[in-house]
C-alpha positions as CSV (number, residue, x, y, z in Angstrom):
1,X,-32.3,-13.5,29.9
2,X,-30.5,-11.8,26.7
3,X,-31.5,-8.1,27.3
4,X,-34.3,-6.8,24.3
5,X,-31.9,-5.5,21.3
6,X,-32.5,-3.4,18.0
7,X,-33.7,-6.0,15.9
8,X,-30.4,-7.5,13.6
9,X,-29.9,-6.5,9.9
10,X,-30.0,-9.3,7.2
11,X,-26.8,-10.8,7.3
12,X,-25.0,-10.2,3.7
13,X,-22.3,-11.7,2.0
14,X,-20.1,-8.6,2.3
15,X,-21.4,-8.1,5.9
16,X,-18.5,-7.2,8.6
17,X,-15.8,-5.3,8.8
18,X,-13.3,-5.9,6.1
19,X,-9.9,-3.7,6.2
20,X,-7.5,-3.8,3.6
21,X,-4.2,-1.9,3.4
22,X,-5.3,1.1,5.2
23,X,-2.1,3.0,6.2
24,X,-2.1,6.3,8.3
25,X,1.1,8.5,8.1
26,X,1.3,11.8,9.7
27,X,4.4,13.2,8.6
28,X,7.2,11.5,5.3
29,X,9.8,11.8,8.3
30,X,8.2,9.6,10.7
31,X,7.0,5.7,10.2
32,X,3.3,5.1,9.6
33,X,1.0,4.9,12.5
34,X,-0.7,2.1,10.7
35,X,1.2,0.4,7.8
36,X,-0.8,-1.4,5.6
37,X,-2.9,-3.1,8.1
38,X,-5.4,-5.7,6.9
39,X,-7.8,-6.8,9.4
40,X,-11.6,-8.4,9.4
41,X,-14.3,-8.7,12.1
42,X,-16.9,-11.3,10.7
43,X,-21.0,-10.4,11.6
44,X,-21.2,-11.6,14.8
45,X,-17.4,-12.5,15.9
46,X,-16.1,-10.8,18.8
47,X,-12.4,-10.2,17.5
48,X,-9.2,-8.9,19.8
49,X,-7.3,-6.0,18.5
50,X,-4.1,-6.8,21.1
51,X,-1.0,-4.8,21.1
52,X,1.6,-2.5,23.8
53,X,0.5,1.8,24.1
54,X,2.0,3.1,21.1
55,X,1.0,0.3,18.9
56,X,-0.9,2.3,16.4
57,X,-4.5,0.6,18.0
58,X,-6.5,3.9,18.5
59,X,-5.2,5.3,15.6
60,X,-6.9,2.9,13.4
61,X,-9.8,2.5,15.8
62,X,-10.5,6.6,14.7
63,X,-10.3,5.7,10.8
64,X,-12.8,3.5,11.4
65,X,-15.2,5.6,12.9
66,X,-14.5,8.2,10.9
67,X,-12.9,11.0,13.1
68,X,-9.6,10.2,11.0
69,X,-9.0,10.2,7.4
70,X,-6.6,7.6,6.1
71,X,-3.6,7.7,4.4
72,X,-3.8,5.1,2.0
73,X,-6.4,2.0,1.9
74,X,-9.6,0.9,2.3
75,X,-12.9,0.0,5.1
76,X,-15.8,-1.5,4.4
77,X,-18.4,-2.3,7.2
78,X,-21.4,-4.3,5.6
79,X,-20.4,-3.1,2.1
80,X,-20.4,0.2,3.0
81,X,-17.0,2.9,2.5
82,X,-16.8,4.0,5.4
83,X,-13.9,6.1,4.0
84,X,-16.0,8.2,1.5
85,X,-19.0,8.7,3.9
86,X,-17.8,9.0,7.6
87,X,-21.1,10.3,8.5
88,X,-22.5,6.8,7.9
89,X,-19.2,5.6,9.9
90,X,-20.3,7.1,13.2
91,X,-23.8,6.2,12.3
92,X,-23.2,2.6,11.7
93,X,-20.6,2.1,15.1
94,X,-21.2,2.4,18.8
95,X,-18.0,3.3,20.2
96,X,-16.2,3.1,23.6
97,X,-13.8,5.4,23.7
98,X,-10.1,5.4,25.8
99,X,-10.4,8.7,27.7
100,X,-13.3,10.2,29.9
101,X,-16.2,10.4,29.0
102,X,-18.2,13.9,29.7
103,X,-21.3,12.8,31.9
104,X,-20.4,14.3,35.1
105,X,-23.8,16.7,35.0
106,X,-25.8,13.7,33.8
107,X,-27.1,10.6,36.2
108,X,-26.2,7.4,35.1
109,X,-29.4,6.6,33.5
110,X,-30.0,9.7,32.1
111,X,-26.2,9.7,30.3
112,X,-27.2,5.9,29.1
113,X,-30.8,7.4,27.6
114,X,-29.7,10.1,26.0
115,X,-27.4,7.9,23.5
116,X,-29.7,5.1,23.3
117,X,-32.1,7.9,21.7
118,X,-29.7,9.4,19.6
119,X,-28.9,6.0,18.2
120,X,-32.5,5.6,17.1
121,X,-34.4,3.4,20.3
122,X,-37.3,4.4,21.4
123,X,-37.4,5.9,24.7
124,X,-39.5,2.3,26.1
125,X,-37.5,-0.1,24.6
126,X,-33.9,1.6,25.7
127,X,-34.6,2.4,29.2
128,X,-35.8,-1.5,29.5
129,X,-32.7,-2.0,27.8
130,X,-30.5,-0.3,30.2
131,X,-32.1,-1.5,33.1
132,X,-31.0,-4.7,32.1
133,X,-27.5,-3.8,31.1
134,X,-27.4,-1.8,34.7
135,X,-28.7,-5.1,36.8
136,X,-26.1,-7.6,34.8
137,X,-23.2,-5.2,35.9
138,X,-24.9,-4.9,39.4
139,X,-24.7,-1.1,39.0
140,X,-28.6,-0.6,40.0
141,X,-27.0,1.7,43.4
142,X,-26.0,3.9,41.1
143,X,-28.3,4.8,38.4
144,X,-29.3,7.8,39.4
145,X,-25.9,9.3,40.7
146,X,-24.4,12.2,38.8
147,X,-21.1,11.4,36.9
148,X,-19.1,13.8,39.0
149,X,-20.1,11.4,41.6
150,X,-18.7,8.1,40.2
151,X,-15.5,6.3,40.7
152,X,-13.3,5.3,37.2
153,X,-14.2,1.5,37.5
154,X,-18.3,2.9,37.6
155,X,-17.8,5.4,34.7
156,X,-16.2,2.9,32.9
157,X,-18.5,0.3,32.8
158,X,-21.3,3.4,32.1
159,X,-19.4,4.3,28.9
160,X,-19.8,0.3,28.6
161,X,-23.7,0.4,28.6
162,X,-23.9,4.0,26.7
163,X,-22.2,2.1,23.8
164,X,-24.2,-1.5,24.4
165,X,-27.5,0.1,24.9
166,X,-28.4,0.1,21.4
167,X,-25.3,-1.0,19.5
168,X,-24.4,-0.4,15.7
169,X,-23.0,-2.8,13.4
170,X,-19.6,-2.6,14.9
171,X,-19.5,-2.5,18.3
172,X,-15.5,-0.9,19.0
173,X,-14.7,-1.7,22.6
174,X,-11.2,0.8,23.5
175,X,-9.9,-1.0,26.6
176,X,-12.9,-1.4,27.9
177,X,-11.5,-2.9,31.3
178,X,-10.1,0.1,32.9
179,X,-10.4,0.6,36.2
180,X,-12.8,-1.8,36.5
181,X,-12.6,-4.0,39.4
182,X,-11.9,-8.3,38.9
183,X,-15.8,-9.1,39.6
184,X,-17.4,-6.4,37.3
185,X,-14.6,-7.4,34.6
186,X,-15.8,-11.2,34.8
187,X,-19.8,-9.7,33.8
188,X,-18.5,-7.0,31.5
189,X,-17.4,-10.0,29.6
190,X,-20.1,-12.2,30.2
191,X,-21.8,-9.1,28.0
192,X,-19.6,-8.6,25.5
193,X,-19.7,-12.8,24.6
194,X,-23.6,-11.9,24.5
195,X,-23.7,-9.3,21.8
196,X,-21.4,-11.4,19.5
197,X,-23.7,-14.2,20.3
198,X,-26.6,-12.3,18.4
199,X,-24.7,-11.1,15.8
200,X,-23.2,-7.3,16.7
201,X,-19.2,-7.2,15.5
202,X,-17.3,-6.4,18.0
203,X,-13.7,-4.8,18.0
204,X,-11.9,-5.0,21.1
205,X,-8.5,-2.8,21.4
206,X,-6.8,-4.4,24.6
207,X,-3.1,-4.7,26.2
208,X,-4.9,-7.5,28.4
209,X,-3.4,-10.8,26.9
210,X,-5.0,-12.9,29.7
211,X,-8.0,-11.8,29.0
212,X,-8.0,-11.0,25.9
213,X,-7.4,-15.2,25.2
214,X,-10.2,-15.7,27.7
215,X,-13.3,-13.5,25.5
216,X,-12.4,-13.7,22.0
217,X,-13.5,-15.9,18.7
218,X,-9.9,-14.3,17.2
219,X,-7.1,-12.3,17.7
220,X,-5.0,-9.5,15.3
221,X,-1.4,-8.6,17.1
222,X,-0.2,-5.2,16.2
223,X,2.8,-3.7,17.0
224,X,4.4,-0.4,15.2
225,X,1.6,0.1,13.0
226,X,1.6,-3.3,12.0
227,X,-0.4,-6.5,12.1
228,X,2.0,-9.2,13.1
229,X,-0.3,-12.2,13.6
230,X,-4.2,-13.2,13.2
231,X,-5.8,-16.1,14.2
232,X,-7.6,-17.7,17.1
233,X,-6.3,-18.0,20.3
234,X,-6.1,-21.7,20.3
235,X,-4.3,-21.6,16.4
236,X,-1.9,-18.7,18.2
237,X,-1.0,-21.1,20.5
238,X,-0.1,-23.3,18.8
239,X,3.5,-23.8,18.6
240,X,3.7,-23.0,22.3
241,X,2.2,-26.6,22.9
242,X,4.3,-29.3,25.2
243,X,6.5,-26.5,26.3
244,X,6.5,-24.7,29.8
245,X,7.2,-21.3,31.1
246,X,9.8,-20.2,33.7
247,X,9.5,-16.7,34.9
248,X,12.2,-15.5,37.0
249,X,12.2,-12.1,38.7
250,X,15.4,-10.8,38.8
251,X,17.3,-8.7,41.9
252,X,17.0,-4.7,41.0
253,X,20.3,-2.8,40.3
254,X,21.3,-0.2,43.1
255,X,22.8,2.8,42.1
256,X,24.9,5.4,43.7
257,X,21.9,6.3,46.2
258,X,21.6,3.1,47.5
259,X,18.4,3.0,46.0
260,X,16.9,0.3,43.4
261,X,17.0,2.2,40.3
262,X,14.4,1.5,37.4
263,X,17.8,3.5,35.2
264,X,20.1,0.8,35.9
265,X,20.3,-2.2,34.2
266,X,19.3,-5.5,36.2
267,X,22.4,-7.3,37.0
268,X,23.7,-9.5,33.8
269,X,22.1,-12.7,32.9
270,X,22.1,-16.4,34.4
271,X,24.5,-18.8,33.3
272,X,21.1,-20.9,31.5
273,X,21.2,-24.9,31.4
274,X,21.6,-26.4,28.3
275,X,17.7,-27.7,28.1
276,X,16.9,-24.2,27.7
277,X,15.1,-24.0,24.2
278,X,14.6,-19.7,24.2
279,X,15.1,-16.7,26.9
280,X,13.7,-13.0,26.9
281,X,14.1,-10.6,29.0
282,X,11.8,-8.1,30.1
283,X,12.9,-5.3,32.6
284,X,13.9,-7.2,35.6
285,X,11.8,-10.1,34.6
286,X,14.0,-13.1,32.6
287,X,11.4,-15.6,30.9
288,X,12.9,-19.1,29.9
289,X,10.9,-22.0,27.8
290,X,11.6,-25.3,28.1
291,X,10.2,-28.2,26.9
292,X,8.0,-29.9,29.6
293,X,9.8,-32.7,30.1
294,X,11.8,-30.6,31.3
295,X,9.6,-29.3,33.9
296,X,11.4,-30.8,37.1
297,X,14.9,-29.8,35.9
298,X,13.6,-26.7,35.7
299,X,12.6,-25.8,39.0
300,X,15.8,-28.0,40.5
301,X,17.9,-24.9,38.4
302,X,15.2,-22.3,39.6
303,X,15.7,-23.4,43.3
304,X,20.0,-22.9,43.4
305,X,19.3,-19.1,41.9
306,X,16.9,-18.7,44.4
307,X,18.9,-20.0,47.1
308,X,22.3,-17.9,45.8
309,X,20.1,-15.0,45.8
310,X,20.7,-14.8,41.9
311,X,16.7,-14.2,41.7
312,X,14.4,-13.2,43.8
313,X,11.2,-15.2,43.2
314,X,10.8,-17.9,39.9
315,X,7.3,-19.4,38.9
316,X,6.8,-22.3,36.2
317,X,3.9,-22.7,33.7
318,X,2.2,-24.2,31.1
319,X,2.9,-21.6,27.8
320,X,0.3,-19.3,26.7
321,X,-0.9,-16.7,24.5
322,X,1.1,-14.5,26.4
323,X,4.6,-16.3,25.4
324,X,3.3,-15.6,21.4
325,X,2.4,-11.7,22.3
326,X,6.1,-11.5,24.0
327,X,7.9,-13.7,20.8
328,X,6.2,-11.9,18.8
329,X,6.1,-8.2,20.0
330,X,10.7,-8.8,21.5
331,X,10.5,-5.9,23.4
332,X,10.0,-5.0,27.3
333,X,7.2,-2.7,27.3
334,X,5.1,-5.0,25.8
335,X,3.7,-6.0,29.3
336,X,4.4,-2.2,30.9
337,X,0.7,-2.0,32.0
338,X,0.7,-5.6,33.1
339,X,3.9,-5.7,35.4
């Protein structure tokens, strides 16, 4: 059962997010947190925002919702600048936010009711409403437990239902998979797919390529500030098809200690076959794609490294959304919260 929400606003021609060259530069000396980013999130559409730390994501998440003021550019959410009245900006989003959020003198419920309220719900309809959200997370055992009481995972997935309760227009999900544990991950998105479903946008800043491809109608890729791809996963993907993976994990460097060193550069890289068709490196991690025809030459190679000890562990698979991110991205800490 789809959990009683406010009732939907008339969809409208202009409805949505629409972004267009909004640029945020904090000082002439230092590149633009955002340059001229263009992004939209369709009524409805549950879009990926996808990029490493640093990326310039929360910084534009914060234009939107009006606790920063843009550099240069424009937002519209449903027709509305949300640049010239920020008031209606928070009004008009639910937002989940990166860092902690301050309920530790609240229960669970009581932290979920008090925003539901502020948002407008009446008090029936949005403790219904967040008993629902509360028994499709299976977090029941802790609805009344204070916040100071609560692991990371549990407030995490509490900010979750504080923002879902009784959602905006724009529903801005900031990494919303923190600390939350693999089971409660799978019905936090099983959530998310069902507010898109009746027509809530929903913006979801994430580092999480897997699952990022996994929950998402489309994806934007940032990376210093700006958008380097758009598209649906499957249209991302694209030219990754007939072409396989090889991963290969490559012996640390020791230093003077004796000790593996994360300072010292991995030793230099394989000799490569010929039916190699690209390489990156990342860290101590080499990735190699070849075309999968190729697929049994490819581990034959793999298995003489691994038995000259020139790596330590290889694994071979079919190319993903997470080849694009690296291609496009080129640089190692692209998957720093992932290794």
């Amino acid at each position: 059962m789809i959990p009683d929400l406010p009732e939907p606003l008339p969809a409208r021609a202009d409805g949505g997010l629409r972004i267009r060259g909004l640029t945020k530069q904090y000082r002439p000396s230092t590149p633009p947190a955002n340059d001229a980013v263009d992004l939209d999130v369709a009524p409805g559409e549950v879009c990926g925002f996808l990029g490493p730390n640093g990326a310039g994501k929360t910084t534009l998440v914060r234009q939107i919702v009006g606790l920063l003021a843009p550099s240069a550019g424009t937002i519209h959410l449903d027709g509305v600048d949300l640049v010239a009245e920020p008031d209606l900006a928070r009004q008009m989003c639910s937002f989940l936010p990166q860092g902690t959020l301050p309920i530790d003198a609240l229960t669970l419920r009581e932290a979920i009711e008090l925003v539901g309220r502020i948002r407008g719900g009446d008090r029936r309809r949005v403790l219904e409403r967040a008993d629902e959200l509360l028994a499709a997370l299976e977090l029941e055992e802790w609805r009344d437990s204070k916040g100071m009481e609560l692991s990371g995972g549990v407030r995490r997935l509490c900010g979750f239902v504080m923002a879902a309760v009784w959602p905006g227009r724009l529903l801005i999900l900031d990494e919303p998979t923190n600390d939350v544990d693999p089971l409660r991950r799978r019905l936090l998105w099983r959530q998310i797919r069902r507010l898109g479903d009746r027509g809530t946008s929903v913006l979801l800043v994430t580092h999480n390529v897997l699952e990022a491809e996994q929950s998402v109608d489309r994806l934007a890729v940032i990376d210093r500030g700006r958008v380097l791809a758009t598209g649906t996963p499957g249209a991302l993907k694209a030219p990754t098809r007939g072409r396989l993976r090889l991963e290969l994990h490559l012996p640390a460097a020791v230093g003077a200690t004796g000790h593996a060193s994360s300072d010292v550069e991995a030793p230099a890289s394989l000799d490569l076959p010929d039916f190699v068709l690209r390489e990156a490196r990342f860290g101590h991690r080499q990735h190699l794609w070849v075309d999968q025809d190729d697929g049994s030459r490819a581990i034959e190679w793999a298995q003489a490294q691994l038995r000259d000890e020139r790596v330590e562990e290889y694994s071979l698979t079919g190319a993903s959304l997470e080849d694009v991110y690296l291609q496009l991205i080129g640089r190692a800490d692209a998957l720093e919260d992932e290794a």
